[in-house]
Every structure is written in C-alpha cells, then in structure tokens.
FITI-547966 format. One record per atom (N, C-alpha, C, O, CB): residue number from 1; residue in one letter; x, y, z negated. Coordinates in steps of 0.1 Angstrom, whole numbers. Each point is the difference from the previous one (the first is absolute). Glycine has a CB too. Example, Ala and Ser with C-alpha at 12.3 -4.5 7.8 and 13.67 -1.06 7.14 Angstrom:
[rec 1; 'A'; [132; -57; -78]]
[rec 1; 'A'; [-9; 12; 0]]
[rec 1; 'A'; [9; 12; 0]]
[rec 1; 'A'; [10; 0; -7]]
[rec 1; 'A'; [-29; -12; -5]]
[rec 2; 'S'; [15; 23; 19]]
[rec 2; 'S'; [9; 11; 0]]
[rec 2; 'S'; [-8; 11; -8]]
[rec 2; 'S'; [5; 11; -1]]
[rec 2; 'S'; [7; -17; 23]]
! end
This chain:
[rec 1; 'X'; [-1188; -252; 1894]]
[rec 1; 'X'; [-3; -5; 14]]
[rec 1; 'X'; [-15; -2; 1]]
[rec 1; 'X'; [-8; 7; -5]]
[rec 1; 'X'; [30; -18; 7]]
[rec 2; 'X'; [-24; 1; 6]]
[rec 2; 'X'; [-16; -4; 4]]
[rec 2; 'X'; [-7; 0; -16]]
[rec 2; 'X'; [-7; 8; -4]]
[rec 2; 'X'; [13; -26; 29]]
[rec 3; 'X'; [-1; 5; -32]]
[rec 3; 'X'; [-8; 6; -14]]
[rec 3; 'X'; [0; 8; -6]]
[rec 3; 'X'; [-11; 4; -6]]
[rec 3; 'X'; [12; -16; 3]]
[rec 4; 'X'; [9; 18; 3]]
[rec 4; 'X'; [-6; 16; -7]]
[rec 4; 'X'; [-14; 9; 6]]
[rec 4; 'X'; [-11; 4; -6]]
[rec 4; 'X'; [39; 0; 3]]
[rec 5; 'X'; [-24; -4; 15]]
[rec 5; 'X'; [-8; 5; 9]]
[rec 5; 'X'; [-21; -6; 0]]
[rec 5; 'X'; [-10; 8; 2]]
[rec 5; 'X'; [42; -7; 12]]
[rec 6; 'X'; [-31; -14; -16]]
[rec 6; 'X'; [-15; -6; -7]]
[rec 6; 'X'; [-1; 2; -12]]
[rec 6; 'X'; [-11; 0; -4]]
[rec 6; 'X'; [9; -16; 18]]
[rec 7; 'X'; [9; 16; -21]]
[rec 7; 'X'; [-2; 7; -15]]
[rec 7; 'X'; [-7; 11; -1]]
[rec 7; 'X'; [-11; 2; -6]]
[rec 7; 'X'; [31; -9; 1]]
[rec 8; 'X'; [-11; 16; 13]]
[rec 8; 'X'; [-4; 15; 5]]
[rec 8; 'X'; [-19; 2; 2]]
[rec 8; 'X'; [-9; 7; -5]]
[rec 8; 'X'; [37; -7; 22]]
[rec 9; 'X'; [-27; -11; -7]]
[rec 9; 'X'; [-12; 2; 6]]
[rec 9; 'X'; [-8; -8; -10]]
[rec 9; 'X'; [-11; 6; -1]]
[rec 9; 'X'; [17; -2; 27]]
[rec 10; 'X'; [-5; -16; -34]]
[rec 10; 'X'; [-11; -2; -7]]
[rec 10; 'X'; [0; 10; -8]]
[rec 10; 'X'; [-12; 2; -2]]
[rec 10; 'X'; [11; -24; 5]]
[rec 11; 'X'; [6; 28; -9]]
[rec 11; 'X'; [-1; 13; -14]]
[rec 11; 'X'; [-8; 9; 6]]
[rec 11; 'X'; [-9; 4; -6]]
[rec 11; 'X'; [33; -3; -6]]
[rec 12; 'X'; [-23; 3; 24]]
[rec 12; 'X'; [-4; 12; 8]]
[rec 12; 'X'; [-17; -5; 2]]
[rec 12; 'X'; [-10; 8; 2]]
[rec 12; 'X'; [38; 0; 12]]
[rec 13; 'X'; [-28; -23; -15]]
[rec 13; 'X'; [-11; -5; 5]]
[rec 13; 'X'; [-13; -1; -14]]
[rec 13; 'X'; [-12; 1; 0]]
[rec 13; 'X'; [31; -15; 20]]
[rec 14; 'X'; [-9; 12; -30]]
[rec 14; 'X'; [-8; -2; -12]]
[rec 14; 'X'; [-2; 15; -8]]
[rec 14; 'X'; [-8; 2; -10]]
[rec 14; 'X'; [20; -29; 9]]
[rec 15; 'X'; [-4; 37; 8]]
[rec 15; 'X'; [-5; 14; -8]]
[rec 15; 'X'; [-9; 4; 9]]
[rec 15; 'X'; [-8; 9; -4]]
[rec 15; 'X'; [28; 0; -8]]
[rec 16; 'X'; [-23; -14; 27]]
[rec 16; 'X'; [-10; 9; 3]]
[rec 16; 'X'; [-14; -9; -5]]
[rec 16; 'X'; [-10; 6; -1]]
[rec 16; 'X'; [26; 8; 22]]
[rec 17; 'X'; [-15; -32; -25]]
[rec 17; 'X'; [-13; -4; -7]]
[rec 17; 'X'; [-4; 10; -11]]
[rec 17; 'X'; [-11; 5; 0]]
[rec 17; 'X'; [17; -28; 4]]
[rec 18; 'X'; [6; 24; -13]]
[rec 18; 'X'; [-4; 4; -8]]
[rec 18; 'X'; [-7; 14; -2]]
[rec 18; 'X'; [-8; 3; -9]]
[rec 18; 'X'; [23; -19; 6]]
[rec 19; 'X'; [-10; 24; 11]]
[rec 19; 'X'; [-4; 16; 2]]
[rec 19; 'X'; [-18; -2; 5]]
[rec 19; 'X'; [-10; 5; -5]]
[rec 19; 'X'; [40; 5; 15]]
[rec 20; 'X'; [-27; -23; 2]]
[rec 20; 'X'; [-15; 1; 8]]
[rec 20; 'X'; [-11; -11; -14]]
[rec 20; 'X'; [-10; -5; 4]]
[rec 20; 'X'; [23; 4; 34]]
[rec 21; 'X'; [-11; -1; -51]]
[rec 21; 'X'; [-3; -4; -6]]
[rec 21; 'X'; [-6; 16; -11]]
[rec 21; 'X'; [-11; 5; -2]]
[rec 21; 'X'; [26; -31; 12]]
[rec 22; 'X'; [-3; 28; -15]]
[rec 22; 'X'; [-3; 8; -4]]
[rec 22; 'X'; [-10; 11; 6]]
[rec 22; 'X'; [-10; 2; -7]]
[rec 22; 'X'; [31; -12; -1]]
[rec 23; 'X'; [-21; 17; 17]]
[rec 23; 'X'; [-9; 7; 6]]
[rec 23; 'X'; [-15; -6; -2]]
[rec 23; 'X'; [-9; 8; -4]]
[rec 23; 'X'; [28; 0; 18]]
[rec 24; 'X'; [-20; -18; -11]]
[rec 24; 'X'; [-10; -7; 1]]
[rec 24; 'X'; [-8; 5; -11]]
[rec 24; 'X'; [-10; 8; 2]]
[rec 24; 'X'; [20; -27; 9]]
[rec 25; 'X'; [-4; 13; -24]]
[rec 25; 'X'; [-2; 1; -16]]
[rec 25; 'X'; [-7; 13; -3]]
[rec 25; 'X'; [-8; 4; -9]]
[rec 25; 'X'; [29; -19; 3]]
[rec 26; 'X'; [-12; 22; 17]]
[rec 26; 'X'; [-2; 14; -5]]
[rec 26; 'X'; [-9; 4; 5]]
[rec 26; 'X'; [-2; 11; -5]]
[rec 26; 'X'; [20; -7; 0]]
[rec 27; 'X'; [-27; -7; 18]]
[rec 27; 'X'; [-8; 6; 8]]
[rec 27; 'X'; [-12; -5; -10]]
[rec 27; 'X'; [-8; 6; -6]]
[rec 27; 'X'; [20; -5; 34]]
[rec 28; 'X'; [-9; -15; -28]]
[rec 28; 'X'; [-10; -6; -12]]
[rec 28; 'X'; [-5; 8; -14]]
[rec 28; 'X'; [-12; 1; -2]]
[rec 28; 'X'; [25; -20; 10]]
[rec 29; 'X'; [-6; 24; -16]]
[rec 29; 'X'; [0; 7; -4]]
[rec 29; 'X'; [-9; 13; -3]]
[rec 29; 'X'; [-10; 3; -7]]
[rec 29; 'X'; [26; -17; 13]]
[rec 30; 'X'; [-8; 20; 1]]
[rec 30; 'X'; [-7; 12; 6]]
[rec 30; 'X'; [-13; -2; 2]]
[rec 30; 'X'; [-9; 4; -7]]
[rec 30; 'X'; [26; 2; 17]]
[rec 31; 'X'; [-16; -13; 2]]
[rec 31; 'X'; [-18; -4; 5]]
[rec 31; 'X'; [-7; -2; -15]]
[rec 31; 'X'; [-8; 8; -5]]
[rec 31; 'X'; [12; -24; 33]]
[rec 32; 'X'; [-2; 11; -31]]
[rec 32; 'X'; [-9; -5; -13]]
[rec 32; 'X'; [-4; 14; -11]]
[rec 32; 'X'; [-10; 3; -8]]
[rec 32; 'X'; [25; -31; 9]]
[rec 33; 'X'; [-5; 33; 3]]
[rec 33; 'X'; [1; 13; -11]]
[rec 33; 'X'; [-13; 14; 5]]
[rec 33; 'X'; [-6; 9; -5]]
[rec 33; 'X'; [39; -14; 0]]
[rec 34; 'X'; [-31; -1; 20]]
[rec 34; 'X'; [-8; 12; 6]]
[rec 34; 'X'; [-17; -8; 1]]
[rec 34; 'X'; [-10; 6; 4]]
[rec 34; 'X'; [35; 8; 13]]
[rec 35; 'X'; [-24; -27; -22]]
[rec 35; 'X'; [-11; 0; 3]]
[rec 35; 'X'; [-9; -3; -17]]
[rec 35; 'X'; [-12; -2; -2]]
[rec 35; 'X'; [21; -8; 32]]
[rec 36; 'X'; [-1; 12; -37]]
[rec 36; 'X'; [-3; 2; -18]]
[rec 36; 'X'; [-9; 13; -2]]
[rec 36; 'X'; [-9; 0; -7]]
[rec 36; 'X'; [36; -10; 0]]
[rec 37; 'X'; [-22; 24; 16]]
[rec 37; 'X'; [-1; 12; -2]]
[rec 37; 'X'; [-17; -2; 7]]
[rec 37; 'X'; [-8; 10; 1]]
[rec 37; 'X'; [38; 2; -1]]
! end
C-alpha cells in the first residue's frame, strides 16, 4: 500500500543521491587528471 509505495520513493530517492554523487567524484576526477597532463 501507501508504505510500500514511500519506500519506493525513498530508494528511488537515495539512488539517484548516490548516482548524482558519484558523478560528481568522477567529474572530479577526471578534471584533475586533465589538469596533471
């Protein structure tokens, strides 16, 4: 029912932190690598 359903949405909520985290790290990353060269 309804809780399942906010469950839903916090998971959905906490993978896209994590994705928009991850990217981050990774732009980080990168940037740094290009600016080594």
């Amino acid at each position: 029912g309804l809780k399942f359903q906010e469950a839903c949405l916090r998971n959905e909520n906490n993978i896209r932190i994590s994705v928009q985290s991850l990217s981050t790290s990774y732009n980080i990353l990168t940037s740094t690598r290009y600016t080594d060269f």
